[in-house]
C-alpha positions as CSV (number, residue, x, y, z in Angstrom):
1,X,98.8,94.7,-53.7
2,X,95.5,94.8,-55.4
3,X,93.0,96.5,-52.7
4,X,89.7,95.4,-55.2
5,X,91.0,91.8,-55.7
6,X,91.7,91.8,-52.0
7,X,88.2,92.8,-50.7
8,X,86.4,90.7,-53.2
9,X,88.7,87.9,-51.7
10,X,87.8,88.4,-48.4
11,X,84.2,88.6,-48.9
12,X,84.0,85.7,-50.9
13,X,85.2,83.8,-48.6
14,X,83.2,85.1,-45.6
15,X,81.0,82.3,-45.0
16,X,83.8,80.3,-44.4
17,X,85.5,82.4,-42.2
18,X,82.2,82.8,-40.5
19,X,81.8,79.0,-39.9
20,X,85.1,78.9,-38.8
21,X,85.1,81.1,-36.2
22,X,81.5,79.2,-35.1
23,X,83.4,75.8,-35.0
24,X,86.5,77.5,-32.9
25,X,84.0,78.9,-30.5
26,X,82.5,75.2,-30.5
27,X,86.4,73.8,-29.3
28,X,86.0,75.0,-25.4
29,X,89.7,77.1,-24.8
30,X,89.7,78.0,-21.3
31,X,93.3,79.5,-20.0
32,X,95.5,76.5,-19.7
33,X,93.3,74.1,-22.2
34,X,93.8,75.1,-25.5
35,X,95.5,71.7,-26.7
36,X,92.2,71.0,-28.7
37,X,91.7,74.3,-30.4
38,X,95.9,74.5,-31.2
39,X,95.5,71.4,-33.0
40,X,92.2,72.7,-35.5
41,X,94.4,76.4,-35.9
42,X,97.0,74.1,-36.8
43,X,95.1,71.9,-39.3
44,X,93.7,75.2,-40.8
45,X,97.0,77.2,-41.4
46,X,98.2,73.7,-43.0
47,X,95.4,73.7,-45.1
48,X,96.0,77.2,-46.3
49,X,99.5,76.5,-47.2
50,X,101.5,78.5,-44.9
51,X,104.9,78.3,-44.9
52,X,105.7,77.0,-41.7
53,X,103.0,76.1,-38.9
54,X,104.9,75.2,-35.2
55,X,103.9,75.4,-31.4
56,X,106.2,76.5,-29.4
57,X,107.2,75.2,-25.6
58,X,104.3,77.2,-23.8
59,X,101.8,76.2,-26.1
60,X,101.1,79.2,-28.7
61,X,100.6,78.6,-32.7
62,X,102.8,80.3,-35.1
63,X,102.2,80.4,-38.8
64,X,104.5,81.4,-40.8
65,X,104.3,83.2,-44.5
66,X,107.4,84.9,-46.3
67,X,111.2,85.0,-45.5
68,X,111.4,88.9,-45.9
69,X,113.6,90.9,-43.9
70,X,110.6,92.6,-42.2
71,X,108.9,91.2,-39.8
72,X,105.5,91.8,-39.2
73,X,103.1,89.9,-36.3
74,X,99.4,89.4,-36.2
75,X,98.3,87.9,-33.0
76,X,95.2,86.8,-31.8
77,X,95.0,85.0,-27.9
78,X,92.7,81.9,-28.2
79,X,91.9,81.5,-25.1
80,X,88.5,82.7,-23.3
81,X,87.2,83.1,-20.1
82,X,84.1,80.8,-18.6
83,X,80.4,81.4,-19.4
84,X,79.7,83.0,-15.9
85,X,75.9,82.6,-15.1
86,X,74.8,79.9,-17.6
87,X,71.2,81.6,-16.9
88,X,71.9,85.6,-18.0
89,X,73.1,83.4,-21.8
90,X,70.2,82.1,-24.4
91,X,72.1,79.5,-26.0
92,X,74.8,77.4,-25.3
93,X,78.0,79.6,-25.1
94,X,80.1,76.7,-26.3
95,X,77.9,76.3,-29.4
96,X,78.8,78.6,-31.9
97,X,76.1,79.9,-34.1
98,X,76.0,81.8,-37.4
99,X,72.7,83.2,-37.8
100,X,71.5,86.8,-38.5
101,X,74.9,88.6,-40.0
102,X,76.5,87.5,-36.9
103,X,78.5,84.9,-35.1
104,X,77.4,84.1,-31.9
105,X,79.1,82.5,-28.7
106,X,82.1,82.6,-25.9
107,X,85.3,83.9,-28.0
108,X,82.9,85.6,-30.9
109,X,84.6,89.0,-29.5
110,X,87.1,87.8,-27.5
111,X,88.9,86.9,-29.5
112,X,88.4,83.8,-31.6
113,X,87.5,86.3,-34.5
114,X,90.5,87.9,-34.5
115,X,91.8,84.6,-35.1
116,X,89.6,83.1,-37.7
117,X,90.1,86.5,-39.2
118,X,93.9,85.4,-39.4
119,X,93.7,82.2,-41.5
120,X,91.1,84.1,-43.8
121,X,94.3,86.7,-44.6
122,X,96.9,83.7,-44.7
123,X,95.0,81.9,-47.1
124,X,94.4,85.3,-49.2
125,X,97.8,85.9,-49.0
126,X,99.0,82.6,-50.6
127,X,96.1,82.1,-53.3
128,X,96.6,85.9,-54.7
129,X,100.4,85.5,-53.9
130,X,100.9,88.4,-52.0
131,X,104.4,88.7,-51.5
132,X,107.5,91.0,-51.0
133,X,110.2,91.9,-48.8
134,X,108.5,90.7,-45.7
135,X,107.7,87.8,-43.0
136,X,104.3,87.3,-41.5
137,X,103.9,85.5,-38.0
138,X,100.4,84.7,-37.3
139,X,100.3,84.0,-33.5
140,X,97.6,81.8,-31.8
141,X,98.5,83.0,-28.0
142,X,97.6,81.2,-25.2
143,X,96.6,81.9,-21.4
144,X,96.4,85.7,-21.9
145,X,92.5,85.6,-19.9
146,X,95.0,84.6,-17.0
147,X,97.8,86.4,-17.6
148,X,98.0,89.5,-20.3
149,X,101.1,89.1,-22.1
150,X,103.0,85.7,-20.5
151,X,102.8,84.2,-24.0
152,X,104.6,87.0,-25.5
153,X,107.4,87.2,-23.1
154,X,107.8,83.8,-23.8
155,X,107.6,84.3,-27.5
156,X,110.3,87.5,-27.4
157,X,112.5,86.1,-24.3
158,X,112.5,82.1,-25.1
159,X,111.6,81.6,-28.7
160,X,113.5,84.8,-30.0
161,X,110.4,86.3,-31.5
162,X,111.4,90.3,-32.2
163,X,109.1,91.6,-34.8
164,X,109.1,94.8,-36.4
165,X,105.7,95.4,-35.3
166,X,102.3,93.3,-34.0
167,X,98.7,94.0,-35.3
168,X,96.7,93.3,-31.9
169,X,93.2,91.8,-33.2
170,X,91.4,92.5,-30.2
171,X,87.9,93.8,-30.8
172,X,88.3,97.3,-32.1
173,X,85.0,97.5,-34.1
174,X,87.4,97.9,-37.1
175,X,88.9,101.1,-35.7
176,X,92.6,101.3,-35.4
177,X,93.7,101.2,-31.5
178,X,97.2,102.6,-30.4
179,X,97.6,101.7,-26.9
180,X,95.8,101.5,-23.7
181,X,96.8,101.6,-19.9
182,X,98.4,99.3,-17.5
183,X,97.3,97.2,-15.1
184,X,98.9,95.5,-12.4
185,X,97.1,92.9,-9.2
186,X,98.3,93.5,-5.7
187,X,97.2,92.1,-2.0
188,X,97.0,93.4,0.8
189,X,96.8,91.8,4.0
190,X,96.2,92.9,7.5
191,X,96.6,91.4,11.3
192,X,95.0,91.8,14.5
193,X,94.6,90.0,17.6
194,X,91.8,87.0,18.5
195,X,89.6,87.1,21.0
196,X,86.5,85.4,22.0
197,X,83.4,86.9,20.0
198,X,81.5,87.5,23.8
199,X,84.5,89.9,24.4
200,X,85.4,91.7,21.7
201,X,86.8,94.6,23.2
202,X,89.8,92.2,24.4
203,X,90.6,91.6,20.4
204,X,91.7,93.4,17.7
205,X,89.5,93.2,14.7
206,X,91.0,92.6,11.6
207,X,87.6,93.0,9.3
208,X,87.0,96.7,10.7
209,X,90.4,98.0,9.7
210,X,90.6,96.6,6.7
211,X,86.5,98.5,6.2
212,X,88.5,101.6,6.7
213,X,91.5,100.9,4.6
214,X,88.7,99.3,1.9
215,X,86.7,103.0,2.1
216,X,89.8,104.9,1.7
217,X,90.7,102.9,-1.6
218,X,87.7,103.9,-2.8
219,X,88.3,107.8,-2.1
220,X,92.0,106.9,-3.6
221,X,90.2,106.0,-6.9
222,X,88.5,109.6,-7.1
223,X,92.1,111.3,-6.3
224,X,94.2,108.9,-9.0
225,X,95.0,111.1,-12.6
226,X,96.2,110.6,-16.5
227,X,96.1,112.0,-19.7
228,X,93.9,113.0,-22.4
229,X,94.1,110.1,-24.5
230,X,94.1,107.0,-22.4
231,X,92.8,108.6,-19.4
232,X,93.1,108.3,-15.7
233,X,94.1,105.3,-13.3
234,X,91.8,103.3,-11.6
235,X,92.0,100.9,-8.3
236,X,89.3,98.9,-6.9
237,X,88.7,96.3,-4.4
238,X,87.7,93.2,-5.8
239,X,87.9,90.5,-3.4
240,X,88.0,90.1,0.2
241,X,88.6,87.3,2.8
242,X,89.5,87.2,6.7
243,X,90.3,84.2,9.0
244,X,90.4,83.7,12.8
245,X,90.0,81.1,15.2
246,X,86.9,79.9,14.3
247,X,83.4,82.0,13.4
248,X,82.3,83.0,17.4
249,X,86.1,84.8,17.8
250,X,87.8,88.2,16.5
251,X,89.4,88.0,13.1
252,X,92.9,87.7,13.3
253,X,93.8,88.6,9.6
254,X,92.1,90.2,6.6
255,X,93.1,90.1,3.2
256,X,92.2,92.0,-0.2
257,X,92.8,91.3,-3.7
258,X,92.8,94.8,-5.8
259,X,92.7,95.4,-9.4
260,X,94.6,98.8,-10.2
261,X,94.7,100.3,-13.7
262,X,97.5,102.2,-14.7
263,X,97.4,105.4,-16.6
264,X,100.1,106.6,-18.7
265,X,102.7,107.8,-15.5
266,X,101.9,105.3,-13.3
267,X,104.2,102.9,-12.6
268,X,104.4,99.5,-10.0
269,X,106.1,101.7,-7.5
270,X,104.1,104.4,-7.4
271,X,100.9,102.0,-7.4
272,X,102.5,100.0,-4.3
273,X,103.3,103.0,-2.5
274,X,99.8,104.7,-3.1
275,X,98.2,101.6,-1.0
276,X,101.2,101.9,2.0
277,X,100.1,105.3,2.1
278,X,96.4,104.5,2.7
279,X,97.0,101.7,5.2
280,X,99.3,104.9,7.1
281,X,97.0,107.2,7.0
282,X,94.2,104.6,8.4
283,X,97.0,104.0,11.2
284,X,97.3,100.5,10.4
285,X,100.6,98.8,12.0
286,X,100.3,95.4,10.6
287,X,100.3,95.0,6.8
288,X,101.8,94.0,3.9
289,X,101.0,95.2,0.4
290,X,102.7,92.2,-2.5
291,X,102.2,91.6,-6.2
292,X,101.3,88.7,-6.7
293,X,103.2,86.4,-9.3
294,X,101.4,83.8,-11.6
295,X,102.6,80.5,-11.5
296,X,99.9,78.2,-13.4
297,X,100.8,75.4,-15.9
298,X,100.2,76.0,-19.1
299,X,98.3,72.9,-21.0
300,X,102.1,71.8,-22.5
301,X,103.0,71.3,-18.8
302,X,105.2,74.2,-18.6
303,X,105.2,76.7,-15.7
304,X,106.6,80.4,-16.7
305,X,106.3,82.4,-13.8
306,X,105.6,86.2,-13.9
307,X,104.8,89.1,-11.5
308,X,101.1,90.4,-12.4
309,X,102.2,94.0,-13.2
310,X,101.2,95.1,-16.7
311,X,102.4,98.2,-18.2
312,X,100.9,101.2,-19.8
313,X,101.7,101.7,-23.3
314,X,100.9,103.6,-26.5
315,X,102.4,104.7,-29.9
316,X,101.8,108.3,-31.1
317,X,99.3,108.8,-33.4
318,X,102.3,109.8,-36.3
319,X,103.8,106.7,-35.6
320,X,104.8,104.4,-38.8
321,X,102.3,101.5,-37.9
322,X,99.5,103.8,-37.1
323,X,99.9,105.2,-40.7
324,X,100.0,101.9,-42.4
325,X,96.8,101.0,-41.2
326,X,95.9,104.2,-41.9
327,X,96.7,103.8,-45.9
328,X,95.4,100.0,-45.8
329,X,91.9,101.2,-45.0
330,X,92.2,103.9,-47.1
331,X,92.9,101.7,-50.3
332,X,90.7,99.4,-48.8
333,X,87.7,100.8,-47.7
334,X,87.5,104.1,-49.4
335,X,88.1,106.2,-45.7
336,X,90.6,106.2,-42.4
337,X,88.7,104.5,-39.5
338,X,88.5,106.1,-35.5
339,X,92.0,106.2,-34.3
340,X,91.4,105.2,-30.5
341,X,92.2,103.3,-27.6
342,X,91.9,100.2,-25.7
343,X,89.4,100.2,-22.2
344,X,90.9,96.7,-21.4
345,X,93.9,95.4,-21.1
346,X,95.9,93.0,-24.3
347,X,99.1,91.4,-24.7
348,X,100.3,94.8,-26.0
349,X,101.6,95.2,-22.2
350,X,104.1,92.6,-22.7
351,X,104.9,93.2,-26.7
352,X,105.3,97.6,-26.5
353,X,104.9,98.2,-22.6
354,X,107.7,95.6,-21.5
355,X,109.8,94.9,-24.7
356,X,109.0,98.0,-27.1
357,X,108.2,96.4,-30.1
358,X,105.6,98.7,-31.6
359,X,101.6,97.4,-31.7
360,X,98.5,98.9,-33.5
361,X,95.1,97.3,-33.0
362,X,92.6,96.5,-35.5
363,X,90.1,93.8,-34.7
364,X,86.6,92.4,-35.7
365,X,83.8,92.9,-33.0
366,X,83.2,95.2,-30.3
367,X,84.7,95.5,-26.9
368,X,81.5,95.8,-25.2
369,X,81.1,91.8,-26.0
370,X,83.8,90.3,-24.2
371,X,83.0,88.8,-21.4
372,X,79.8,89.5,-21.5
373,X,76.6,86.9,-22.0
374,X,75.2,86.3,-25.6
375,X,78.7,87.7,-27.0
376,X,78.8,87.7,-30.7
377,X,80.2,89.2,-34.0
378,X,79.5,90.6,-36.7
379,X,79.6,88.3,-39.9
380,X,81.0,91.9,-42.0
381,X,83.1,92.8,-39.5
382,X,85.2,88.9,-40.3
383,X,85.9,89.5,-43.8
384,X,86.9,93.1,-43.2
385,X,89.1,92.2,-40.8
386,X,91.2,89.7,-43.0
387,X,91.1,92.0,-45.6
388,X,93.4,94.0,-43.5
389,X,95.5,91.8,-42.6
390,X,96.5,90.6,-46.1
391,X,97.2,94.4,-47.2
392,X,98.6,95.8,-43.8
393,X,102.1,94.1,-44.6
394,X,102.3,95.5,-47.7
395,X,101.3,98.8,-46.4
396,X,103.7,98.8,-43.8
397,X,106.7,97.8,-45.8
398,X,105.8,100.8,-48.0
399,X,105.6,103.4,-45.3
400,X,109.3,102.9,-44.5
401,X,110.3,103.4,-48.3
């Protein structure tokens, strides 16, 4: 590996990459329709000569380069979420732009430049014939706004996928990432008793115990712990519905939806019986506390279902991968980046948290963009990024020697 030919490389071809990324942003990919924007990934990885471009049965790209015995992944999910409140955005999210050093639009952060990032490196790889004793799967996930990790537990459990390691190019503002917590989606619902809205006192209303229980979550979320490195665990309400006879009666039932982020101990059970506590302590009879399991088609038609509990991971900061990413900065850019963690969630929870296959992060872009309105990326940050990608496996397979 030639770091110098490498960088030049990469930064001669950043206005391609650039444009790229603008025209994925410009192939709406919302979770369950990314037919469109397979099918231009596709095109692209052919046109860049990989080795072996396929979809499998949920829907995911995978291009291949090399037949080594090591077997390194780069993923990048293709999917985004919506546009939210068309008026808080200046431009049409679905428009990608390339104008002052920065790509601009829905899926510039998150995380369409991790992906046009990707074919930049493939075709790298091929036209300065990097190769040795390796495999490179570059994975264009899908439906991971929905569900974190579902395409990888279909990739590892259905399609046999079991690499050595995954690069996670999620926004990392070109800092190397080692993990981040958990997260996991649980309802609760409580009953009471109807009763006509002139007589409330003959009910039992639903929407005031669920205020109580709703309060005491929110005291729960000052009271939850972690560690120094990825922090403490969080819980908050995020949705709430109730339902009775009709709008002049006493609720019957209330219902919650809760979003509860998992620090390094926590686990599903401990999370579940944290809320049975509070609904105890509140002296609530009636209630049931479920996780809720996702059950949506992908766009190929095929249903996977999953429980929505994510879990925590992280790799020490000694660990192999960390310290191949480590040298290929090094060699590349002259210095070792932030070694840091993740605020969100990725399919890391599915690749190390559920199946222990070893992830470091390294994306272009900044966390703070995703999701948010006018999201964009840096033009430098592109290139960079598929630098990195064409010297990490290199890197890596010289860290075990």
């Amino acid at each position: 590996m030639d770091p110098v030919k490498i960088m030049k490389a990469a930064e001669r071809g950043a206005e391609t990459t650039a444009r790229l990324l603008a025209d994925l942003i410009s192939i709406r990919s919302l979770s369950g329709d990314e037919r469109t924007v397979v099918e231009r990934i596709g095109s692209e990885m052919s046109d860049a000569g990989f080795d072996e471009v396929r979809v499998d049965g949920l829907g995911s790209i995978i291009g291949r380069i090399g037949s080594g015995k090591t077997v390194i992944a780069i993923d990048a999910h293709i999917d985004t979420v919506g546009e939210g409140n068309r008026a808080l955005w200046s431009f049409d999210p679905f428009k990608g732009q390339v104008r002052d050093g920065k790509v601009w639009g829905r899926g510039a952060a998150d995380q369409k430049g991790g992906m046009a990032a990707m074919i930049a490196a493939g075709r790298m790889m091929k036209e300065l014939h990097i190769e040795d004793d390796f495999t490179v799967l570059f994975t264009g996930t899908v439906m991971e706004e929905d569900c974190d990790g579902l395409c990888w537990q279909h990739l590892i459990k259905e399609e046999g996928l079991k690499p050595d390691v995954c690069i996670i190019t999620e926004p990392t503002g070109l800092n190397i990432y080692r993990g981040h917590r958990g997260r996991m989606e649980m309802e609760l619902a409580v009953a009471g008793r109807s009763a006509h809205g002139s007589a409330p006192e003959r009910g039992d209303n639903a929407i005031y115990k669920m205020a109580r229980v709703a309060l005491e979550i929110e005291r729960l979320n000052s009271r939850l712990t972690g560690d120094d490195f990825l922090g403490k665990g969080t819980i908050v309400v995020s949705e709430i519905g109730s339902s009775g006879p009709s709008q002049c009666a006493v609720p019957d039932a209330a219902r919650i939806y809760i979003d509860r982020r998992l620090a390094l101990e926590d686990t599903k059970e401990l999370a579940v019986a944290q809320l049975q506590a509070v609904c105890e302590l509140e002296k609530i009879a009636d209630f049931k506390v479920s996780v809720p399991v996702y059950k949506n088609a992908a766009y190929s038609g095929k249903i996977y279902p999953t429980e929505k509990y994510y879990p925590t991971w992280s790799i020490s900061e000694d660990h192999r991968a960390v310290r191949a990413a480590g040298s290929a900065c090094r060699e590349l850019f002259g210095a070792v980046p932030r070694i840091d963690k993740w605020t969100f969630s990725t399919n890391g929870v599915a690749i190390c948290g559920m199946h222990k296959i070893p992830c470091v992060g390294f994306g272009p872009g900044f966390e703070e963009q995703a999701h948010a309105p006018d999201e964009w990326t840096p033009v430098e940050h592109l290139w960079k990024a598929a630098a990195f990608y064409a010297a990490f496996p290199a890197a890596f397979v010289r860290s075990k020697q």
